[in-house]
N, CA, C and O of each residue as an XYZ file, in Angstrom:
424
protein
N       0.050     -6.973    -26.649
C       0.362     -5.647    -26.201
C       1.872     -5.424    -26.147
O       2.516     -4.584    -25.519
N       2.252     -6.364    -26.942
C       3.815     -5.916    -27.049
C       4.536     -5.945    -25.308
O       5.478     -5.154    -25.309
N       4.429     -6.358    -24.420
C       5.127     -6.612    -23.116
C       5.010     -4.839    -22.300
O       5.794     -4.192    -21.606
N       3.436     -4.542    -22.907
C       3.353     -3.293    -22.111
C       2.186     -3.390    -21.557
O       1.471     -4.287    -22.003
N       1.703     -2.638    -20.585
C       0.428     -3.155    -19.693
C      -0.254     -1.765    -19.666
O       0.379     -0.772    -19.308
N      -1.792     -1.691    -20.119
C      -2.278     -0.693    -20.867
C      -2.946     -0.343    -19.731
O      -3.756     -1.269    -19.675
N      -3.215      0.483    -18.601
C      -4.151      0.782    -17.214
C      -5.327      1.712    -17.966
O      -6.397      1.698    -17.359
N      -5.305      2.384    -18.986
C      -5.585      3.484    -19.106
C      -5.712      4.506    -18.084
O      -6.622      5.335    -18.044
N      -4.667      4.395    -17.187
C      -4.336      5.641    -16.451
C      -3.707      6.992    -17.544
O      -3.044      6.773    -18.558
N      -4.028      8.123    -17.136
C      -3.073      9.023    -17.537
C      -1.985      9.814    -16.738
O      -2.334     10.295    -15.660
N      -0.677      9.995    -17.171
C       0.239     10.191    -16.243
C       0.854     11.360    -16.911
O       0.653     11.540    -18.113
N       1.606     12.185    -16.204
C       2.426     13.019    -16.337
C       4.046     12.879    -16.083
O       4.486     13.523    -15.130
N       4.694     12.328    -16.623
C       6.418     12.529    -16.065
C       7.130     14.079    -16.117
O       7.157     14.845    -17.080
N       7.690     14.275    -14.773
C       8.567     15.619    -14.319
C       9.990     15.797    -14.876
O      10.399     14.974    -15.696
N      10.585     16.576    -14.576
C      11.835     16.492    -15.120
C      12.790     15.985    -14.337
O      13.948     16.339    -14.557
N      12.474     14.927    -13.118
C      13.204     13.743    -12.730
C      12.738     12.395    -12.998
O      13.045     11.315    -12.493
N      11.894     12.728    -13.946
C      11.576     11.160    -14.459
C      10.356     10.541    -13.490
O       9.946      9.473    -13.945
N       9.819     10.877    -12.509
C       8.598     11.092    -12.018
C       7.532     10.840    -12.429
O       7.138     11.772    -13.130
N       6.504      9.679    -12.334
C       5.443      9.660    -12.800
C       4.200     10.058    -11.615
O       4.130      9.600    -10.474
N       3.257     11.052    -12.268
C       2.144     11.956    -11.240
C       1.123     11.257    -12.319
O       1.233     11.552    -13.509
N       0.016     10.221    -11.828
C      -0.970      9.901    -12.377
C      -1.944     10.866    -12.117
O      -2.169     11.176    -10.947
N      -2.609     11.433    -13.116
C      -3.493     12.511    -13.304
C      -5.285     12.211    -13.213
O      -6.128     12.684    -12.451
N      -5.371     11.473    -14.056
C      -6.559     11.149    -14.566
C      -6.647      9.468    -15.303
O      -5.837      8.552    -15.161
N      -7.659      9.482    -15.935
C      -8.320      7.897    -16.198
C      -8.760      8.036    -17.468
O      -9.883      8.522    -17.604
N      -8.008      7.655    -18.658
C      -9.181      7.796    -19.903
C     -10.490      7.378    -19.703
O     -11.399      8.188    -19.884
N     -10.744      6.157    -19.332
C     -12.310      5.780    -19.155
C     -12.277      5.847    -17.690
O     -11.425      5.253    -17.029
N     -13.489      6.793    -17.030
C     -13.498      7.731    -15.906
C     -15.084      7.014    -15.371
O     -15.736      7.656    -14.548
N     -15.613      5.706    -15.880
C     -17.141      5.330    -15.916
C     -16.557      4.310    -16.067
O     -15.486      4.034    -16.606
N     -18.027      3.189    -15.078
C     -17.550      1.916    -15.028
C     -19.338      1.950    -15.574
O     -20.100      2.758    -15.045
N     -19.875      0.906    -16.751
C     -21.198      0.549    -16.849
C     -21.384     -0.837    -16.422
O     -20.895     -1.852    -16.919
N     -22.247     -0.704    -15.321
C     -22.796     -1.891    -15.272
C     -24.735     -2.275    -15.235
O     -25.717     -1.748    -14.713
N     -24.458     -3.553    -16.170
C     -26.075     -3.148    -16.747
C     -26.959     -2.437    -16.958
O     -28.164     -2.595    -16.767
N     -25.792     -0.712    -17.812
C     -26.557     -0.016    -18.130
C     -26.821      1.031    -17.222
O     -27.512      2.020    -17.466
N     -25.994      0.661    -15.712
C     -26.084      2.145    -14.708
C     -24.600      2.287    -15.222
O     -23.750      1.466    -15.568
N     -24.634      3.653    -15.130
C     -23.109      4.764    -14.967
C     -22.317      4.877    -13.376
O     -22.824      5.512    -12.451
N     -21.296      4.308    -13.292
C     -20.540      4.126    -11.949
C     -19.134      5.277    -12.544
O     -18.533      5.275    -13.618
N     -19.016      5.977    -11.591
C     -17.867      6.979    -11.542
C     -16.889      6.545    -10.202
O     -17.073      7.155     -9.149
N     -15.898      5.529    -10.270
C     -14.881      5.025     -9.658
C     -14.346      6.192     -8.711
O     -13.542      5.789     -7.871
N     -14.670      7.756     -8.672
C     -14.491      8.343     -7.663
C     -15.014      8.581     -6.589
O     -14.454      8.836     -5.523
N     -16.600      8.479     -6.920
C     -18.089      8.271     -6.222
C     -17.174      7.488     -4.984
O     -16.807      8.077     -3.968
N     -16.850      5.872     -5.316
C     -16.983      4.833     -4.701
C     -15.186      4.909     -3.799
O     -15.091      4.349     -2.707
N     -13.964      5.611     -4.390
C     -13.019      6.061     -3.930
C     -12.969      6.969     -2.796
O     -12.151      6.815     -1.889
N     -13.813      7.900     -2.821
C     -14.198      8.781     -1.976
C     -14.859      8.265     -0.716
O     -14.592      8.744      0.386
N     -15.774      7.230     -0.904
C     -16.563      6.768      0.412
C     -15.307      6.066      0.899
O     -15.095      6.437      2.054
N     -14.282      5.101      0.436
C     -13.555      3.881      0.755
C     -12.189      4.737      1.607
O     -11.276      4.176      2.212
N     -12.408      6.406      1.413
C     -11.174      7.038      1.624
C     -11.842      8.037      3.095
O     -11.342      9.058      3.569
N     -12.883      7.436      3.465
C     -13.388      8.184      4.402
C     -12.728      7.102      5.748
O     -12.621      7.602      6.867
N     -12.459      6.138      5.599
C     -11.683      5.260      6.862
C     -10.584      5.627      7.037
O      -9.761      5.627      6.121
N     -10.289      6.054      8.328
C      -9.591      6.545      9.142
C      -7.972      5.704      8.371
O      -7.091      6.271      7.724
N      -8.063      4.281      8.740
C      -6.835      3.595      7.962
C      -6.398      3.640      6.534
O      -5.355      3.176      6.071
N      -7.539      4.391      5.786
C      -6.875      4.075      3.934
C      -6.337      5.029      3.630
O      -6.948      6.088      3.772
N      -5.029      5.040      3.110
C      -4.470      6.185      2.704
C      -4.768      6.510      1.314
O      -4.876      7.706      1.044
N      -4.960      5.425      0.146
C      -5.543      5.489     -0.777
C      -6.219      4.056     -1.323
O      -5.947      2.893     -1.023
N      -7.251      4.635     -2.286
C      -8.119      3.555     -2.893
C      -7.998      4.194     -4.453
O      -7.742      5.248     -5.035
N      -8.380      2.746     -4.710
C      -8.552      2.836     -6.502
C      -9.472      2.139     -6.949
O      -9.182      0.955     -6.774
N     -11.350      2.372     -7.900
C     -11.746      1.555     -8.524
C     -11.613      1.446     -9.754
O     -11.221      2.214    -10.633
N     -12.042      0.231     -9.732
C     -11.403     -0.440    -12.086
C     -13.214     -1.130    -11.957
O     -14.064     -1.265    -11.077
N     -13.059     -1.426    -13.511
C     -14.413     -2.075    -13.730
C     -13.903     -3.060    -14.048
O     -13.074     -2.881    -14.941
N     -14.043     -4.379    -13.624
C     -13.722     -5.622    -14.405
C     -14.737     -6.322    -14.707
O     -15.830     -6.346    -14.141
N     -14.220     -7.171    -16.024
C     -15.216     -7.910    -16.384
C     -16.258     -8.448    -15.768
O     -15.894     -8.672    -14.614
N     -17.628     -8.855    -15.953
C     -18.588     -9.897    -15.476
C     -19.419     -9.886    -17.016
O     -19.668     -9.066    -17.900
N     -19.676    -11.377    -16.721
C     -20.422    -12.182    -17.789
C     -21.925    -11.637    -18.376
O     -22.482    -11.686    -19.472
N     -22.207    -11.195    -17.288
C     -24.134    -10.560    -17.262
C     -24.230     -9.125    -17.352
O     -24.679     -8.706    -18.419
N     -23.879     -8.188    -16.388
C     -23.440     -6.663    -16.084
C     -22.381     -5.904    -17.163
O     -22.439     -4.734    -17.540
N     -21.336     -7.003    -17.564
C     -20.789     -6.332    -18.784
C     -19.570     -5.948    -17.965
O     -18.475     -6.448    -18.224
N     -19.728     -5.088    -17.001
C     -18.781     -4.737    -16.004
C     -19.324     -4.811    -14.464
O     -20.543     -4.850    -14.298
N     -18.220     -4.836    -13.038
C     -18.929     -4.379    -11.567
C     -17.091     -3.795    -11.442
O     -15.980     -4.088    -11.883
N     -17.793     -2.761    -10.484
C     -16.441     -2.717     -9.898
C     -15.467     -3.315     -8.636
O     -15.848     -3.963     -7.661
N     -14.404     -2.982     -8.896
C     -13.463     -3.503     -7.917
C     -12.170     -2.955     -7.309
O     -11.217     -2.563     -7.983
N     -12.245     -2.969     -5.513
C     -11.423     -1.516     -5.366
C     -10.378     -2.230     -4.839
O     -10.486     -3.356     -4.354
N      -9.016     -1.369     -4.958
C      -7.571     -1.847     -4.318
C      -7.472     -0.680     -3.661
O      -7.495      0.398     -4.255
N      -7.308     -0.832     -1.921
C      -6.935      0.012     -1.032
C      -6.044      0.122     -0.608
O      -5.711     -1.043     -0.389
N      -4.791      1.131     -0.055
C      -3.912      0.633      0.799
C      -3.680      1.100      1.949
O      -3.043      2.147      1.837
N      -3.908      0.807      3.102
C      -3.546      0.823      4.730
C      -2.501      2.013      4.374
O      -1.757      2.081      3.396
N      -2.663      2.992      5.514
C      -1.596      3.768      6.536
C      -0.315      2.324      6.575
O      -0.359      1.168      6.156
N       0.465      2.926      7.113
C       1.699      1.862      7.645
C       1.205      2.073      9.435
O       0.920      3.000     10.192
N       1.333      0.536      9.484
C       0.449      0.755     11.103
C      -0.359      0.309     11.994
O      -0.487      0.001     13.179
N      -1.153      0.436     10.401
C      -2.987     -0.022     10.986
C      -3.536     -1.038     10.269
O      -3.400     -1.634      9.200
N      -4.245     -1.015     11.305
C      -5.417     -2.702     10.399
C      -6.656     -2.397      9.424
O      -7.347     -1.379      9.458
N      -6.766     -3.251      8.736
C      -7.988     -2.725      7.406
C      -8.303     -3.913      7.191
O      -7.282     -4.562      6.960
N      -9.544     -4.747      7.138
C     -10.343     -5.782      6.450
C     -11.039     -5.361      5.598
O     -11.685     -4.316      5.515
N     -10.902     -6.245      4.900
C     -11.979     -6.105      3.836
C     -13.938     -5.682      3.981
O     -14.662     -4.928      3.332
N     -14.175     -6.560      5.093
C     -15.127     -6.507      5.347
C     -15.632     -5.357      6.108
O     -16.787     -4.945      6.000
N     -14.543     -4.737      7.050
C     -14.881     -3.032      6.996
C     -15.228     -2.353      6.008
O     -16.227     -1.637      5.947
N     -14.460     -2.525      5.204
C     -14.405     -1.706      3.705
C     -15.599     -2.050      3.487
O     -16.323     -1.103      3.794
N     -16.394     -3.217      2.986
C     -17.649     -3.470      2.396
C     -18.933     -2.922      3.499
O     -19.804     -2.322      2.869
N     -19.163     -2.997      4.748
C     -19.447     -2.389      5.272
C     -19.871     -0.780      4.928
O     -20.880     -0.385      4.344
N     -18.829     -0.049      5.452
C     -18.910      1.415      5.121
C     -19.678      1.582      3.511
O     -20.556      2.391      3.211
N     -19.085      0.626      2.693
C     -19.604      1.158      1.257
C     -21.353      0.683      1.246
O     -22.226      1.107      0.489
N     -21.466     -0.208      2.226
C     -22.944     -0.268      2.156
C     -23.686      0.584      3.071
O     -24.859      0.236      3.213
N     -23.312      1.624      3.739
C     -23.761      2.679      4.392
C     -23.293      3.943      3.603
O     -23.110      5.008      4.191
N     -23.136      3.825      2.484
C     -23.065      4.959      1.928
C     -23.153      5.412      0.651
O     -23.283      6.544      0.184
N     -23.015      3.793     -0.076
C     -23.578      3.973     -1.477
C     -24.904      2.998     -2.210
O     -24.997      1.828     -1.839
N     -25.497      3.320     -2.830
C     -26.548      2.066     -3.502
C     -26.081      0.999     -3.840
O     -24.926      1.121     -4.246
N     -26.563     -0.273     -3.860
C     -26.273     -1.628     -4.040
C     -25.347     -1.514     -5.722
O     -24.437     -2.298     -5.989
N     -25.636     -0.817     -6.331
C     -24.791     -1.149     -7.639
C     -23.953     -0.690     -7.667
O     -23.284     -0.982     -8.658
N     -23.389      0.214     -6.810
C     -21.833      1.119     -6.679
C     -21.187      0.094     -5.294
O     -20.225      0.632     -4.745
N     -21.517     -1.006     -4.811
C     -20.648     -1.495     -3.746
C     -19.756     -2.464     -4.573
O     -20.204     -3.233     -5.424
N     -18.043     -2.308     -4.128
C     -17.290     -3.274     -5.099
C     -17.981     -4.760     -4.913
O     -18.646     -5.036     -3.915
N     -17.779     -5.538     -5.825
C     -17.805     -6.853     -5.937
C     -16.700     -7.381     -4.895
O     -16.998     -8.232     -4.057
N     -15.462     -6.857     -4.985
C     -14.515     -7.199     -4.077
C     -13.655     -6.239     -3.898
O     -13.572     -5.288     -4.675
N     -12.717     -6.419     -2.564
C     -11.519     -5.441     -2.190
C     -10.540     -5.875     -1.515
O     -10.465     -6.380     -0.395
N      -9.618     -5.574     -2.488
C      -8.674     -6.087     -1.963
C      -7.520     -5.110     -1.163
O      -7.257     -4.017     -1.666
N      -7.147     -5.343     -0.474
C      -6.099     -4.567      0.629
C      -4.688     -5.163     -0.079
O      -4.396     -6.318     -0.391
N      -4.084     -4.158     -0.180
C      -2.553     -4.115     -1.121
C      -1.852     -3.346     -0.069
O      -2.321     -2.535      0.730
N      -0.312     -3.871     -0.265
C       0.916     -3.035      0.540
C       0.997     -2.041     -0.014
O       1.821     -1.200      0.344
């Protein structure tokens, strides 16, 4: 990749050089054949009082093809486990939309 790192995010730069991420070329995560929409599962993870934002990606798995996996990040402040996070997502979404893992990022 030539020393460039491909997110397939899509971004917009302003006329201070500003990058505003917009959208996601691939906007669907498949796993074994169900359709996962990484906002579905953003949206539940953004209902805790502490996340200021979340992000899901599909990463690889060997069997499923893909599962997803969310990076959240805390308010400045407050506390966030992981296992909250997994929690809530199992009170609110079906077993094939809960991340595989989550990780809490600065």
């Amino acid at each position: 990749m030539d020393g460039w790192l491909h997110t397939g995010d899509v971004g917009v730069l302003d006329a201070d050089g500003y990058l505003t991420i917009v959208d996601r070329i691939k906007n669907m995560i498949i796993r074994g054949g169900e359709n996962i929409y990484p906002k579905e599962i953003e949206a539940v993870l953004e209902q805790h009082d502490a996340v200021l934002e979340a992000a899901v990606i599909g990463v690889p798995h060997e069997i499923y093809g893909e599962v997803p996996a969310a990076y959240v990040v805390a308010y400045p402040g407050t506390s966030l486990t992981a296992a909250e996070l997994l929690e809530l997502c199992r009170g609110n979404l079906t077993k094939i939309k809960i991340p595989t893992a989550i990780y809490i990022v600065p």
